[in-house]
N, C-alpha and C positions, 0 to 999 in steps of 0.2 A: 238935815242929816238922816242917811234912811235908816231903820231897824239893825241893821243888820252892822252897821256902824258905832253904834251905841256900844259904851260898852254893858256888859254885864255883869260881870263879877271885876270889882276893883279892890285892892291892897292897898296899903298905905304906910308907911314907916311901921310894920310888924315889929315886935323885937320881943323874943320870949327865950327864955333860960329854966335849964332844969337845975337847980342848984347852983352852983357859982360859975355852971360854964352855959353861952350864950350859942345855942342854937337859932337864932335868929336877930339880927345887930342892923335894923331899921330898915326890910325888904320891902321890895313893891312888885306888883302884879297887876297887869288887867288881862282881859277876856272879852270876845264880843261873843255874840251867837252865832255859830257854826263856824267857830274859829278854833282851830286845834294849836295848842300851845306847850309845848315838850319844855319841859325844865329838866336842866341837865347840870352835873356839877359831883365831885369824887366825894368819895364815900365819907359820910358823918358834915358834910357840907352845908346843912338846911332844908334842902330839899323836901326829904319828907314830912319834915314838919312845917314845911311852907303848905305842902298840899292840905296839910290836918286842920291846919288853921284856918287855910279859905274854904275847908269842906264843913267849920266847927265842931269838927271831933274835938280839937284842944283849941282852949280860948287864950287867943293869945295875951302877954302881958302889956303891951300898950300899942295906940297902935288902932288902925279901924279896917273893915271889912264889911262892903258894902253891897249888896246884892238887892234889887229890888227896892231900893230905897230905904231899906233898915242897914242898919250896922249889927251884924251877927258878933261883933265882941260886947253888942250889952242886951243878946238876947238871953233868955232864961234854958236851962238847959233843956228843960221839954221843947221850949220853940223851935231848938238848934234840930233838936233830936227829929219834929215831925217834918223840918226843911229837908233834911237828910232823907225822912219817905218819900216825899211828894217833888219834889224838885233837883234833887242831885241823887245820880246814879255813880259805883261805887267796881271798879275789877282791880284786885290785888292779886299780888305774882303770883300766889300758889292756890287764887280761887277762891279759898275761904265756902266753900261749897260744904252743906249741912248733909253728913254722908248719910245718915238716916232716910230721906228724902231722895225720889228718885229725881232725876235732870229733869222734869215738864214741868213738878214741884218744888223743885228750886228757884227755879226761872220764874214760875209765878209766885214765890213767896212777898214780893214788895207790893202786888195786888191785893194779896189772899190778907194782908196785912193793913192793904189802905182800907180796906171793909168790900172788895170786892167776891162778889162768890165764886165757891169753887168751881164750878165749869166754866163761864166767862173767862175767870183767872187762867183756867189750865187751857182753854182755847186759845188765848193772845199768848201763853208763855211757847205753844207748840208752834204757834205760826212764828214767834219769834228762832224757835229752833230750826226750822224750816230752811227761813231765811240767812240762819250761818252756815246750812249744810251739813247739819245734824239733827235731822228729824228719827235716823234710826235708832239712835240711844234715849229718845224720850222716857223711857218705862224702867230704862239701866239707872243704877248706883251709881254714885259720883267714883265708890271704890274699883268699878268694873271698867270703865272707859278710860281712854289714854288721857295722856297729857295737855295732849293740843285741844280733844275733845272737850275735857270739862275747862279749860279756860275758853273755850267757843260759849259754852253754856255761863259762866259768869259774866261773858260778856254780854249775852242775851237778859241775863239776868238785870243786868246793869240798866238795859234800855230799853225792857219789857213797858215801866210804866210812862217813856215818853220822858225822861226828863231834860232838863233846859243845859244842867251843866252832868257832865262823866267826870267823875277824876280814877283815874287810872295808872296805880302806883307801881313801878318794876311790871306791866304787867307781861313781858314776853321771860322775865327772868329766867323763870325754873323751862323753858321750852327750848329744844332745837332751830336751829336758822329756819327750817323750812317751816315748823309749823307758828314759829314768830311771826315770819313776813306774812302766814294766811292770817292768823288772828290780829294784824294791824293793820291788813290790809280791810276785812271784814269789821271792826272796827270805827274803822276811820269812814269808810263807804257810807256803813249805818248814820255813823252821825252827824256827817253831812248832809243824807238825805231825811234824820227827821228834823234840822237845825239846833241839834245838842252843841255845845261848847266842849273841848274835851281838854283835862289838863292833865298832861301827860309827865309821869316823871318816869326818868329814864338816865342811865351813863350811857346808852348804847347810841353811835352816831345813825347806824339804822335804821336804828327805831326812829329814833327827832327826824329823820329824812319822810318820816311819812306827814311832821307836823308843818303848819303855815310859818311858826315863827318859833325861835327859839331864847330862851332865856337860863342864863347861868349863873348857878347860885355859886356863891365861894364865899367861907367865912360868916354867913350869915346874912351877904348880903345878896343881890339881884343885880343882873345886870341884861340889858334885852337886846338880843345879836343881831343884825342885819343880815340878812340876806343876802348873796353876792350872785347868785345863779341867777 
């Protein structure tokens, strides 16, 4: 089986609950490398707590998640936390962009963080701006730049240090159709071409139309669509 076949990030009966009501009621998920995966499913569905969990922001209540051969539901939370630096990149719908900080310094914060220096870091964060068609706002505020703009730069952000898996939550939500279709089209391009895995959640059929395959959460659970095109 080649590389690229393998999976990479797999799920397995998830099931996590905030209080007595069940956000998550035995999901599954896989991923290969350079495989984009849109989970789709109405509001309050799972969904994003399916992304949280395979990303180990929140650990799920039972249930495994397996990446690289560890199961990240019995890693420690510092483990969770330096996977989160070094290997999963991260764009939510409104950016999450450190307004202090101009766009070349944003983009290189998961460098400037893994212990790399600052010119290096801000060299690879500007080619990465570059490369989404926003090298002119390097030096701008996240508060000066439009909308489509600085989720360009979170999404630079995201894939600055190379990582293996994106997850990418609502992230065309807060944007217009036009500059949705650039930022998923630019997206998707990128991480095909460095072999990132991207998991994409999304209600918009647009959006899932840019991923390989589709999977729909309801209820808590997964279910994984076939293709008909």
């Amino acid at each position: 089986m080649s590389a690229h076949n393998e999976p990479l990030l797999v799920a397995t009966e998830l099931r996590k609950a905030y209080g007595p009501t069940p956000a998550l009621d035995g999901a599954d998920f896989t991923i290969r490398a350079g495989e984009v995966v849109a989970v789709m499913g109405p509001s309050g569905s799972g969904k994003s707590t399916l992304l949280h969990c395979l990303a180990g922001i929140v650990k799920a209540d039972s249930g495994s998640v397996r990446y690289g051969g560890r199961d990240l539901t019995t890693m420690s939370d510092g483990e969770r936390s330096a996977l989160r630096r070094t290997d999963f990149g991260f764009v939510f719908q409104f950016g999450q962009l450190v307004p202090e900080l101009t766009c070349v310094e944003n983009v290189a914060m998961p460098l400037r963080l893994g212990g790399v220096k600052r010119r290096e870091a801000e060299e690879r964060a500007a080619a990465w701006l570059a490369r989404l068609e926003v090298a002119d706002i390097a030096g701008k505020r996240p508060g000066e730049v439009s909308g489509g703009q600085g989720q360009r730069v979170a999404v630079a952000r995201a894939l600055v240090s190379r990582p293996r898996v994106v997850f990418a939550d609502e992230p065309t939500g807060a944007l217009d159709s036009l500059n949705g279709e650039w930022v998923m089209r630019l997206l998707t391009d990128a991480a095909h071409d460095t072999g990132a895995a991207v998991v994409l959640v999304t209600h918009e059929a647009r959006v899932a139309a840019y991923s390989d395959r589709e999977i729909v959460v309801r209820d808590g659970k997964s279910r994984d669509m076939e293709r008909t095109s």
